[in-house]
C-alpha positions in Angstrom: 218.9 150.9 -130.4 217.0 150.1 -133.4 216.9 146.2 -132.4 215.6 146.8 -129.2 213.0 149.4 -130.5 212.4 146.7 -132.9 211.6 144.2 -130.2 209.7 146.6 -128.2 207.2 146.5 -130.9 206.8 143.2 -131.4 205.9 142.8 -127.5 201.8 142.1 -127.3 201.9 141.3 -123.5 204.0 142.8 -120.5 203.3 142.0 -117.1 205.6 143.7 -114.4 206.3 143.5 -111.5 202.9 141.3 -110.7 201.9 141.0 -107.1 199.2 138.4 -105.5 198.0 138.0 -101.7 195.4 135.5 -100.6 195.0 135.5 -96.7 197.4 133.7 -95.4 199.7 133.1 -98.5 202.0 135.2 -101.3 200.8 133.9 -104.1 202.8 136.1 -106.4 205.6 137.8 -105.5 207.2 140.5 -108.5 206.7 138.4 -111.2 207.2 139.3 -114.5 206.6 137.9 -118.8 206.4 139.3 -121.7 204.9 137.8 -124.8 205.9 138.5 -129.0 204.4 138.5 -131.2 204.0 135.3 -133.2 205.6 133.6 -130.5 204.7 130.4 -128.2 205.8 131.0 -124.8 205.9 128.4 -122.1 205.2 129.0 -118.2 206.8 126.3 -116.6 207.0 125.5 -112.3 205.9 122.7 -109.9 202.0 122.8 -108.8 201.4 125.1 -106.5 204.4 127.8 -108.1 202.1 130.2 -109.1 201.0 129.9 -112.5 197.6 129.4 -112.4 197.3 132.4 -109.9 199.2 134.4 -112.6 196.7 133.2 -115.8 194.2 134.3 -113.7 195.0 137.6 -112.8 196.0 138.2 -116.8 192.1 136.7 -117.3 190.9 138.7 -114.8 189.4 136.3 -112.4 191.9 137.6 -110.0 192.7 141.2 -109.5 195.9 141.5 -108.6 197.5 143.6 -105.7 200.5 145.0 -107.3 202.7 145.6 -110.5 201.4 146.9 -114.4 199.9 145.1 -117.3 200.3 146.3 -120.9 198.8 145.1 -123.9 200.8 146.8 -127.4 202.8 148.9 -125.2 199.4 150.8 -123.9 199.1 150.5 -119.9 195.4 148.7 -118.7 193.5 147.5 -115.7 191.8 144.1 -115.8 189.6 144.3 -112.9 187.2 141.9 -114.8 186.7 138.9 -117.3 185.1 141.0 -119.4 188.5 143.7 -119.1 190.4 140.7 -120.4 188.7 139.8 -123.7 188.4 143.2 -124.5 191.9 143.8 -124.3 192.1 140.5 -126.5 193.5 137.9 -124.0 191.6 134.5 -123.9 192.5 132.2 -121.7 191.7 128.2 -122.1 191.3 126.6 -118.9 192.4 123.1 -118.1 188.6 121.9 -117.3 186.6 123.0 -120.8 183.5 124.8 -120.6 181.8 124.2 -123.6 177.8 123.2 -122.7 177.5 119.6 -124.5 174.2 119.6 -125.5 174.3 122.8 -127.5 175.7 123.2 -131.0 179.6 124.0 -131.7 178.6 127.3 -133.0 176.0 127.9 -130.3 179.1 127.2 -127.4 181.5 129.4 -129.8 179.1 132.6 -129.3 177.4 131.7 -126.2 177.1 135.2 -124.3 177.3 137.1 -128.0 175.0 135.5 -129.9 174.6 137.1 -133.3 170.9 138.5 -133.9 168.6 139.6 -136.7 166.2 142.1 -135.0 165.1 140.5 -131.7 165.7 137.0 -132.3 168.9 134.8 -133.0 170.4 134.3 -136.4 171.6 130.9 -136.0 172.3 131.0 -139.7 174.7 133.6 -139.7 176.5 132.3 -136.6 176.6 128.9 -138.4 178.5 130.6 -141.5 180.3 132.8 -138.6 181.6 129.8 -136.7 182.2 127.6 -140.1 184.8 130.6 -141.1 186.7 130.2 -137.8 187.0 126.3 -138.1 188.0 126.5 -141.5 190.9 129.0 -140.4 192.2 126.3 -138.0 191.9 123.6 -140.2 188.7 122.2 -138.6 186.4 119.9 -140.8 183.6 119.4 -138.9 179.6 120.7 -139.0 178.8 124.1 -136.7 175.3 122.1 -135.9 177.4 118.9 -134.4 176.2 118.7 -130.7 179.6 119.1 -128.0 178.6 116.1 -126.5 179.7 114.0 -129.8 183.2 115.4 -130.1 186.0 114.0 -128.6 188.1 115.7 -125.7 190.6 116.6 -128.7 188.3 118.3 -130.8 186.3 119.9 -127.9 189.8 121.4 -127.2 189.7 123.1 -130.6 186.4 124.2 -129.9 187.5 126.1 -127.1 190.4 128.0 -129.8 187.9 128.6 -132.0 185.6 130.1 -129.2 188.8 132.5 -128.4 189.2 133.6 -132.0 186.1 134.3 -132.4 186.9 137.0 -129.4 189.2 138.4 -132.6 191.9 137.0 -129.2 195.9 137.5 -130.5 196.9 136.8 -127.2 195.9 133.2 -126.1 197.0 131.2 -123.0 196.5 127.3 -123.2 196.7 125.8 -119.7 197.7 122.1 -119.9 195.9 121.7 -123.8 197.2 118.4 -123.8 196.9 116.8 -120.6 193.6 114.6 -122.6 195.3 114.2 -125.9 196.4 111.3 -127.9 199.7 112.0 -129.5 198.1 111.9 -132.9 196.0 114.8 -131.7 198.9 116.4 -129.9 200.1 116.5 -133.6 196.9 118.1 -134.8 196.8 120.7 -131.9 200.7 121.8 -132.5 199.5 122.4 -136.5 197.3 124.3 -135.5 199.2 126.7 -133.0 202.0 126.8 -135.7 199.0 128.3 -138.4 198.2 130.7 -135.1 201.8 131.7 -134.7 202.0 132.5 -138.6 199.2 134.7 -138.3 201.0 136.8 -135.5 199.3 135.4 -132.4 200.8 135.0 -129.6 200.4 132.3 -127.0 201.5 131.5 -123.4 202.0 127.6 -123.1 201.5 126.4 -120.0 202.6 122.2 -119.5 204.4 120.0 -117.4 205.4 118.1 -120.7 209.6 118.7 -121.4 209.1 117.2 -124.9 206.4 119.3 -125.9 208.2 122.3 -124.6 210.8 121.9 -126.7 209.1 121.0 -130.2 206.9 123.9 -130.3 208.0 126.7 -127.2 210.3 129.8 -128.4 211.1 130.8 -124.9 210.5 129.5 -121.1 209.9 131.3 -118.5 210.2 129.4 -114.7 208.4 130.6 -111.5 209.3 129.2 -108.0 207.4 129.3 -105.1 205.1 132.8 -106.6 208.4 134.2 -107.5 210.2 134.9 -111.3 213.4 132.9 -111.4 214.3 133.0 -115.1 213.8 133.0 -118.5 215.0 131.0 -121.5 215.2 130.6 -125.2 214.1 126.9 -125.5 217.2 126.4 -128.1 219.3 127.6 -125.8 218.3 125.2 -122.8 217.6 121.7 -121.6 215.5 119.6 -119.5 217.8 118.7 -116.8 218.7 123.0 -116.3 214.7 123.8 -116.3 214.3 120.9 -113.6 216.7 122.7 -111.8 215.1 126.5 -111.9 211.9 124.4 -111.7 212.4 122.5 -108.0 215.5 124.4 -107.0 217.9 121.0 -107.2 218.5 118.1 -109.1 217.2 115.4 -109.9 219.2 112.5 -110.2 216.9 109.4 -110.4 213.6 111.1 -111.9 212.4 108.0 -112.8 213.1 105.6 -109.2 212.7 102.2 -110.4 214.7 98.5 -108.8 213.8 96.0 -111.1 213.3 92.5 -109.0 212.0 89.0 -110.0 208.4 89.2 -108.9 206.3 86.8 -107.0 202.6 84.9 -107.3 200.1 85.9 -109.6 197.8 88.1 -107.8 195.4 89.1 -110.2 194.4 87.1 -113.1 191.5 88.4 -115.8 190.9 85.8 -118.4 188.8 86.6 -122.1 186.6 89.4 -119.9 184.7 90.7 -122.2 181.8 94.1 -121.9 179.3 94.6 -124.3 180.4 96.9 -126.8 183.7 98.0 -125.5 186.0 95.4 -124.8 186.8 91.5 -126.2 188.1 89.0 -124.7 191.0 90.3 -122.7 193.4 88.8 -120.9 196.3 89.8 -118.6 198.2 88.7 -115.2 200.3 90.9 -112.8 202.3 89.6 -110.2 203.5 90.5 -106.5 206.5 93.1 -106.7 205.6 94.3 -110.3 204.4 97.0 -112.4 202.4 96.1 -115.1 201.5 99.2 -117.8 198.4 99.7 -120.4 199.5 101.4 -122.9 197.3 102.8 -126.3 195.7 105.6 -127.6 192.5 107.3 -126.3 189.7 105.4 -126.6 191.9 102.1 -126.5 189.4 100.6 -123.4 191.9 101.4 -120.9 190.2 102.3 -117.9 187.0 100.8 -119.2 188.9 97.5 -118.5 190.2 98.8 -115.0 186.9 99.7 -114.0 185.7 96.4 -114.7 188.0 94.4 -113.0 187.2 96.3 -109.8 183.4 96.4 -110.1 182.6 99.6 -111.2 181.1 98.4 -114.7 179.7 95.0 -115.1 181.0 92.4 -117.8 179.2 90.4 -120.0 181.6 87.0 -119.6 185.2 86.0 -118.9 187.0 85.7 -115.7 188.7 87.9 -112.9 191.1 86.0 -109.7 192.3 88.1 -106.9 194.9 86.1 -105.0 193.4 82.5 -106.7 190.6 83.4 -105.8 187.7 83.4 -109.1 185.5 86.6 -108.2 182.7 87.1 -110.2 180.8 90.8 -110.8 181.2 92.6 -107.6 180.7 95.8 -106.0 183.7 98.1 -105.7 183.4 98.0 -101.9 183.3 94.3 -101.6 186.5 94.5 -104.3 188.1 96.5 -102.1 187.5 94.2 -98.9 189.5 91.1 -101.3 192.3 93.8 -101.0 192.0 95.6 -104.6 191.9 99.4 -104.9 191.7 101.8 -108.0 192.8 105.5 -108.3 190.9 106.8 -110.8 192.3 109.7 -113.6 190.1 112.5 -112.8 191.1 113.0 -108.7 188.4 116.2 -108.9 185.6 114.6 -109.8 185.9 111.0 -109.0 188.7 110.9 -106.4 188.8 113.5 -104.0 186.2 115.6 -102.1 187.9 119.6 -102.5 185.9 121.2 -100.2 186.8 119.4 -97.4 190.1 118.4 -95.6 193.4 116.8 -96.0 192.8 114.9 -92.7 189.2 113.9 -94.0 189.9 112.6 -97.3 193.4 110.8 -96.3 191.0 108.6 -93.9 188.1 108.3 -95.8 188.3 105.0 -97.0 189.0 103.8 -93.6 186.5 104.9 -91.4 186.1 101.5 -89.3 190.0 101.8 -88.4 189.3 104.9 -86.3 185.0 104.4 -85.5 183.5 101.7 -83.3 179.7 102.0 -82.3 179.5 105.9 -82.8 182.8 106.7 -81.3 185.7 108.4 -83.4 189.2 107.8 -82.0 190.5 111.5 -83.3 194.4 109.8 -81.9 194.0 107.0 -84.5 192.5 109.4 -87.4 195.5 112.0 -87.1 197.9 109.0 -86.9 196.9 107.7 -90.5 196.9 110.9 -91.9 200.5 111.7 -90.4 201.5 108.6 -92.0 200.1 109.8 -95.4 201.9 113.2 -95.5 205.0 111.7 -94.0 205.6 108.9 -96.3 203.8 110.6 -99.7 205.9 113.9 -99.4 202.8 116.1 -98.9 203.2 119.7 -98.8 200.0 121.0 -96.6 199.6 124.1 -94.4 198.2 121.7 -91.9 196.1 118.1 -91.8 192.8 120.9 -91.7 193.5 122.2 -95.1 191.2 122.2 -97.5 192.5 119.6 -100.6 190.6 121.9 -103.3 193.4 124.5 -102.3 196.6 122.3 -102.5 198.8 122.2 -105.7 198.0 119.4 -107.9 200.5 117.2 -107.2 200.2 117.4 -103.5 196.2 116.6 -104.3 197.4 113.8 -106.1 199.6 112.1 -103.1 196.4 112.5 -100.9 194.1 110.7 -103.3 196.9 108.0 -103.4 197.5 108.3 -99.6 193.4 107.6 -99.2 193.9 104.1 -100.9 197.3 103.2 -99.5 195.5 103.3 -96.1 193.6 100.6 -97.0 196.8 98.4 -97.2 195.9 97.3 -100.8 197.3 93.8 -102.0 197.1 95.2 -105.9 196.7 99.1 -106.7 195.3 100.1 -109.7 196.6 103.6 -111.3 195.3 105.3 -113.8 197.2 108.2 -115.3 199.1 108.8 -111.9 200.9 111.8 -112.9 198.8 113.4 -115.3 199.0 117.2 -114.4 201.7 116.8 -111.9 205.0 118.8 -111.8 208.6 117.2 -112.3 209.5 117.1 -108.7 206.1 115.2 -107.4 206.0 112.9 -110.1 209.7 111.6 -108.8 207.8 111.4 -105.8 205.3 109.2 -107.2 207.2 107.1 -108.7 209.7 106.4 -105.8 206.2 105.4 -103.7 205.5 103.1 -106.3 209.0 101.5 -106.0 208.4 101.4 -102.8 205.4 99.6 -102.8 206.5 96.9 -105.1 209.7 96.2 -102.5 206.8 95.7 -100.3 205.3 92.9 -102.7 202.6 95.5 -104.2 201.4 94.6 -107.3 201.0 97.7 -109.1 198.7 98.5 -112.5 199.3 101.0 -114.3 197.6 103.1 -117.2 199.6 105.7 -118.8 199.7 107.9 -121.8 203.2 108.6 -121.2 205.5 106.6 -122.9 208.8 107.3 -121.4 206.8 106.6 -118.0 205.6 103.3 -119.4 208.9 102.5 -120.1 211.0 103.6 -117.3 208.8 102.0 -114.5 206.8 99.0 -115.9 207.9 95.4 -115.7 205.5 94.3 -119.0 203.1 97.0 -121.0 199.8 96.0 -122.5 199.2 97.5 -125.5 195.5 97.5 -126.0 193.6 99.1 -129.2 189.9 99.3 -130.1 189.0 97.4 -126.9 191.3 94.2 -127.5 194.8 93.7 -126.9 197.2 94.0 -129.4 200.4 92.8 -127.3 202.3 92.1 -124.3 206.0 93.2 -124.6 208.5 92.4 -121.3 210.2 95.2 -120.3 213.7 94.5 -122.3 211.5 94.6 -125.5 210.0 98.1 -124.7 211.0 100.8 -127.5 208.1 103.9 -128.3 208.5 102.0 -132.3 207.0 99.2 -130.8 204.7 100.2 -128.3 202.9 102.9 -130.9 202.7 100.1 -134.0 200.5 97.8 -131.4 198.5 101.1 -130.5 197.7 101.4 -134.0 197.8 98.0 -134.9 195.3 97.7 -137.7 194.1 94.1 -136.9 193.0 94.9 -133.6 194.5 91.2 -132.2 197.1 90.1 -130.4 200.4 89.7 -132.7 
């Protein structure tokens, strides 16, 4: 009796019994958490379970249609954003919202600025904001401008912002979906000070690893419904897979390893102003080649390049033997070259509009001759699409801003696979996508290279670099540091070239 009274007080957050309807779907059907204190606890499901629907009902962006919230054992309605921080929840959203070209102290109390009188005491909130960095172990100016912080340390920013709420009940939603694992390191010191101090936080990430270095418990939701929760000692990958999809998952990583063909893209010493030096790579028919390296590294700075989206100052780029010089992306894509950019929201995908729009978008001629649109021909590519990519839609008039994120993700891919690409550029593929589309993805791009499809691919996963490239560049600094075949990959190696002092190739 006097353990579970014991426990009962420690509780900061109980949701019951929580209920969600959007017309036309169940979002959330009798779900139910409860958060410690002091304790990180992780929210774990595919895209498109139900989490995000349940954050935002406990940040009160959603009101919900059923079932009890209690913050220390008091019973309280959240019918507002405003509800929610006074109740002390604060909720960090995937996409940050800090305003770049105002100060880190301004975006910390933007909304409640701190006033002498009738005007703004900037120097108070200065020393205000200063005490709340210094608490998470934050060395850095409350006058910097956002714009001249990295996506790591605009990430703390946003903590800071929810402490300053006087917030012991945080929820982080994907925090290190942009992070280096160097700042992965610094974010987890910081949530272990947090956890010391008696806050607790709700962890939400598709990352096992992560979950089990700093989670105490895991709860899984399936399809808007609670299926279970575990200590994470007490657990393992392959048993949350299973609560996560429902099955197993036998070959998460789908990968034939085969002797690949021609050289199909060659770049030779290209070089841009500022940003990269003299790099040099080749990929072949049938392979997948991986860049690998920290953030920063020059990356996708390199991709765009290659495919015309940023101009370079010398060096060389061959499509098929052919020696291309700076192009436009559309004229790339006509040699038979596509990229799939990281951010599918911004860059990648239209949300407000359709599955059967965006599928056929980069293929309008296949479907429109002088002014007439062959609908037959339109629904037939984007059939093939969600056939053959696995994509879980409502229907081909759906809008894409309201699929999961995987599912958003096999469109964007679907879009450029109707083009019948020769090489396919990805970068960051699977970057915010759940266990069971990311075996999806990367049985496609098996697929494809059976098919002679030369794949590149950038990652910040390792264990996906590892599993499903033939060779991983290792760039740093805007140079490569090394090449290694896939027999040679081990993490050891792949970090020392991503933090290769010398910057050149070994």
């Amino acid at each position: 009796m006097g353990i579970t009274k014991n426990l009962e007080q420690n509780v900061l957050l109980r949701m019951q019994h929580i209920d969600k309807k959007f017309p036309g779907v169940h979002a959330l059907k009798d779900v139910s958490l409860d958060l410690r204190k002091g304790e990180v606890h992780a929210l774990l499901g595919e895209n498109g379970a139900g989490k995000s629907t349940l954050i935002n009902v406990l940040a009160g962006i959603y009101p919900p249609n059923g079932g009890e919230i209690f913050v220390n054992g008091v019973k309280i309605a959240i019918g507002s954003i405003v509800d929610s921080r006074n109740a002390g929840i604060a909720v960090i959203h995937q996409e940050l919202v800090l305003v770049p070209y105002m100060t880190i102290a301004e975006n910390i109390f933007m909304g409640r600025e701190l006033k002498k009188k009738i005007t703004i005491d900037k120097k108070k909130m200065n020393l205000e904001a200063k005490r709340i960095l210094d608490r998470i172990g934050l060395k850095l100016d409350p006058m910097t401008l956002v714009k001249n912080l990295s996506i790591a340390q605009q990430q703390m920013i946003e903590i800071a912002k929810a402490l300053s709420l006087n917030s012991n009940i945080l929820v982080m939603d994907e925090p290190t979906s942009s992070l280096s694992d160097s700042e992965v390191n610094i974010l987890f010191s910081i949530i272990r000070k947090l956890k010391q101090e008696g806050v607790g936080i709700i962890y939400v990430s598709h990352r096992m690893s992560e979950l089990f270095e700093i989670t105490d418990r895991i709860t899984v939701i399936r399809d808007g419904e609670y299926i279970d929760t575990k200590a994470t000692s007490e657990t393992n990958a392959d048993e949350l897979v299973y609560l996560m999809v429902g099955r197993k998952l036998e070959n998460y990583y789908t990968r034939n390893f085969r002797r690949p063909g021609e050289i199909t893209l060659k770049v030779k010493d290209l070089s841009v102003r500022n940003l990269l030096y003299n790099i040099s790579f080749e990929a072949r028919a049938g392979e997948i080649v991986g860049f690998s390296g920290l953030i920063g590294a020059g990356r996708s700075e390199l991709m765009q390049a290659v495919v015309g989206f940023r101009k370079y100052q010398s060096g060389e780029v061959q499509i098929c033997r052919n020696l291309q010089g700076n192009m436009s992306y559309s004229k790339t894509i006509g040699k038979g070259i596509v990229f799939v950019p990281e951010d599918r929201k911004k860059l990648g995908l239209i949300l407000i509009n359709t599955v059967l729009f965006n599928t056929t978008l980069a293929v309008l001629k296949k479907f429109i001759k002088r002014g007439f649109v062959n609908h037959r021909k339109e629904n037939e590519i984007t059939e093939n699409t969600v056939k053959s990519l696995k994509v879980k839609t409502a229907g081909y008039g759906q809008k894409v801003g309201t699929l999961s994120g995987g599912n958003q993700q096999k469109v964007l891919i679907g879009k450029w696979l109707a083009t019948a690409p020769k090489i396919l550029i990805l970068d960051e593929p699977t970057r915010g996508v759940d266990v069971g589309a990311k075996a999806d993805i990367y049985e496609i791009m098996d697929r494809l290279t059976q098919q002679g499809v030369t794949i590149v691919m950038i990652s910040s996963d390792l264990n996906e670099i590892m599993n499903m490239c033939d060779r991983v560049v290792v760039m740093r600094n805007g140079r490569v540091t090394g090449t290694l075949d896939h027999s040679e990959l081990t993490q050891e190696r792949v970090m020392h070239l991503a933090t290769f002092e010398e910057g050149v190739e070994e």
